[in-house]
N, C-alpha and C positions, 0 to 999 in steps of 0.2 A: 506363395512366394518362395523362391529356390533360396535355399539358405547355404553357405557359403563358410566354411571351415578350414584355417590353414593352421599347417603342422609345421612345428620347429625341428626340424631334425630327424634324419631317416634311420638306417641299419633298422634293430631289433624292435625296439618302440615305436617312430614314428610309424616305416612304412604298413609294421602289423597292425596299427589304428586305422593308417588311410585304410589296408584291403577292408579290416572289417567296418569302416563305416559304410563303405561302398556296398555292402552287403547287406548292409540295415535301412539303407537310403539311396535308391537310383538315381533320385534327381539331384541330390546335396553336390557346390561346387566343392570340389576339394584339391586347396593347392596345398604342395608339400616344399620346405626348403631345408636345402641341403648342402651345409658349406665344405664338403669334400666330392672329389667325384664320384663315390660307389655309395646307394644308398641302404645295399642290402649284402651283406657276406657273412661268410662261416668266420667268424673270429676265433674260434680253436683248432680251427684250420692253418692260420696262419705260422706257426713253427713248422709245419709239417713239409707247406708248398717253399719256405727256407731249406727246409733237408733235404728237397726232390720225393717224399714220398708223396704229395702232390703235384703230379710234374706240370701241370699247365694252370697258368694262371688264373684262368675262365672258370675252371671249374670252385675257386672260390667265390664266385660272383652269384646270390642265388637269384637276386632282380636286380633289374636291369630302369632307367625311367623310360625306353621303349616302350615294354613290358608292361609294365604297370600303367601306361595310356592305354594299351593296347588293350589290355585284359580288364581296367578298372576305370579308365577315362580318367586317371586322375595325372593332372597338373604338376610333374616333379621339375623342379629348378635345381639344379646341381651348380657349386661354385657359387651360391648366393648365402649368406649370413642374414639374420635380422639381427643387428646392431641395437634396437631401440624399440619399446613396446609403449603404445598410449592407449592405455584401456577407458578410458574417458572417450577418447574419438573410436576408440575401435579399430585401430589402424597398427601398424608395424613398418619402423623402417627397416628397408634391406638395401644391403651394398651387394651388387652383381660386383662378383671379383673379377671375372673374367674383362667386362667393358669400364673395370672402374668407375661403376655409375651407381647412384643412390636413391631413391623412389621409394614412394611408399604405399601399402597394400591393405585394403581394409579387411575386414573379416566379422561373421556375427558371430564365430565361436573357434576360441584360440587352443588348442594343444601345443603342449613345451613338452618335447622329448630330447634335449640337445646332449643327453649322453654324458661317459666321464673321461676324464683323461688321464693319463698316466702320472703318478705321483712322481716327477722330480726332484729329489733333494738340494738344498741350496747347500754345495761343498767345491771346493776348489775341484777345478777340471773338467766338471758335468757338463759343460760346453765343445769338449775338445772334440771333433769329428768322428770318432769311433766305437762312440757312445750311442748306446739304441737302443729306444724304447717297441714296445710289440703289440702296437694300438689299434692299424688297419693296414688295408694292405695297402701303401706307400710303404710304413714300415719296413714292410715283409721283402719288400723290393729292395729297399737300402740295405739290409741286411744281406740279404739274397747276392745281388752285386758286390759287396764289399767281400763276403767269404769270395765270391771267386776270383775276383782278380785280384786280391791281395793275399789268399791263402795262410791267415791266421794259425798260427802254432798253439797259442792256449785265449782261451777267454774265459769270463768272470761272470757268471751270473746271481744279478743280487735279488735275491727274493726266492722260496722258494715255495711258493703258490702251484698253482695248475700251468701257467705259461709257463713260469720259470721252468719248470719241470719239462714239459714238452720242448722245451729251448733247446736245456741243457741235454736232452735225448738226441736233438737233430743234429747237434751243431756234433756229439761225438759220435754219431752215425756219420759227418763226413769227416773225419780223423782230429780233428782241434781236439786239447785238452779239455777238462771244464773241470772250472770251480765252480760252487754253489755257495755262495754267502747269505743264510738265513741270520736275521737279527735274534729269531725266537729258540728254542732251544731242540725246535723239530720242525719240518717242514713238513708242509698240508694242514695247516692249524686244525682244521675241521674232524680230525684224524683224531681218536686214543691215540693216547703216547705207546700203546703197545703195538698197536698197527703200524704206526709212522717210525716204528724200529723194523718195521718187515720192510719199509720203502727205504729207510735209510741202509741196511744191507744190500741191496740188491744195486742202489745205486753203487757205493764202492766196490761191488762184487766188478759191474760193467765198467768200472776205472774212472766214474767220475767222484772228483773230489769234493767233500762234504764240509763248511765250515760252519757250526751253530752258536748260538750267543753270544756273536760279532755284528758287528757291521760296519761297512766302509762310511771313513770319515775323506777320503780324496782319492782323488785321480792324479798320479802324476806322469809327467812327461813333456815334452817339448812343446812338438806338434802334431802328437797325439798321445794315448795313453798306454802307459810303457811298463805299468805295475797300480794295484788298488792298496791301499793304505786303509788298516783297519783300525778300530776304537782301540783294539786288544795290541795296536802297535805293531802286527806282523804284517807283513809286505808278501802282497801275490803279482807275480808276473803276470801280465794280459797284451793281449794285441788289438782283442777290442774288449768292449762291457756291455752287459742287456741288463738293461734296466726291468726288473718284472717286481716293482715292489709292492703297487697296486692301482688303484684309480681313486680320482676325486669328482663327484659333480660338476660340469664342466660348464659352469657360470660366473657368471662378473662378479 
């Protein structure tokens, strides 16, 4: 009897399960769902194709759900969410966003890869339009669009991880100021403090600016953000903000 496995969530986890079941079992159904459109990209990619050192967008795409029928017969739904799981019936509800419609899909063996999301701080402003997180490419896009047609003079990048850092590279590779607001007292946690004094040189060497054992408590501005407001009480002018503070499991 064909057994029958459906996946929560594509990129890194899901779709590298469906290839490799497909590879341990010819005959097994295997749907996959996918409540964004892209089930497979380079996500440290994505500052890069913002700066234009990736110039085209495709090339962050590494599957495709063409592709993956094509090459693995498996079942990708893209713009579908499973809202609701009943492991008693063996079933999962899903909402097709695209037809607005809700249905539900059985399954004899469930994998949850739904991924994380970007830690949002709850502080005055974090809603105003110029504020951007650096999660997938949509992101990459809003971001991408907004440096060009609005041509920012300085922005604020809060976090200073691995994105942040590649951010805060691209955004002054196309001439925008950058701040870097780490809460921690050196950026790259993972780093000796003796290392992370070679990365903090080099970045003020390149003119970006470096703020450590702060962090923004608001955004202010009209109708959008026009300066970051830190713990430490000192004010940085911004035209926009990237959010790179980190991720959360992206569960109800």
């Amino acid at each position: 009897m064909t057994k029958k496995i459906v996946i929560v969530g594509g990129v890194a986890g899901g779709a590298s399960a469906a290839a490799r079941l497909r590879r341990l079992d010819e005959t097994m159904e295997i749907i996959m769902f996918e409540r964004g459109e892209h089930i497979s990209f380079a996500s440290c990619g994505l500052p890069y194709y913002v700066g234009g050192v990736i110039p085209k967008r495709k090339s962050l795409l590494v599957q495709t759900p063409g592709r993956m029928k094509r090459q693995y017969n498996i079942d990708v739904r893209t713009g579908s969410e499973v809202r609701r799981i009943f492991p008693r019936e063996k079933q999962g509800e899903v909402s097709d966003l695209q037809n607005q419609k809700m249905y539900l899909e059985s399954y004899d063996y469930l994998l949850l890869s739904p991924g994380a999301a970007p830690i949002i701080p709850d502080i005055p402003g974090i809603n105003l339009p110029n504020v951007f997180t650096v999660r997938n490419v949509p992101d990459s896009d809003r971001i991408k669009e907004y440096i060009e047609s609005e041509k920012p003079a300085s922005a604020v990048v809060i976090g200073g991880g691995f994105i942040g850092l590649e951010m805060a590279e691209v955004l002054h590779l196309r001439g925008v100021q950058v701040t870097v607001v780490e809460a921690a007292r050196q950026v790259l946690g993972p780093l000796d403090p003796e290392m992370a004094a070679i990365v903090h040189k080099y970045l003020q060497v390149q003119g970006i600016r470096l703020v450590l054992g702060d962090k923004s408590t608001a955004f202010e501005g009209s109708s959008r953000v026009e300066k970051v407001i830190l713990e430490s009480g000192r004010e940085i002018p911004a035209a926009m903000v990237v959010l790179a503070i980190g991720v959360k499991p992206e569960v109800w």
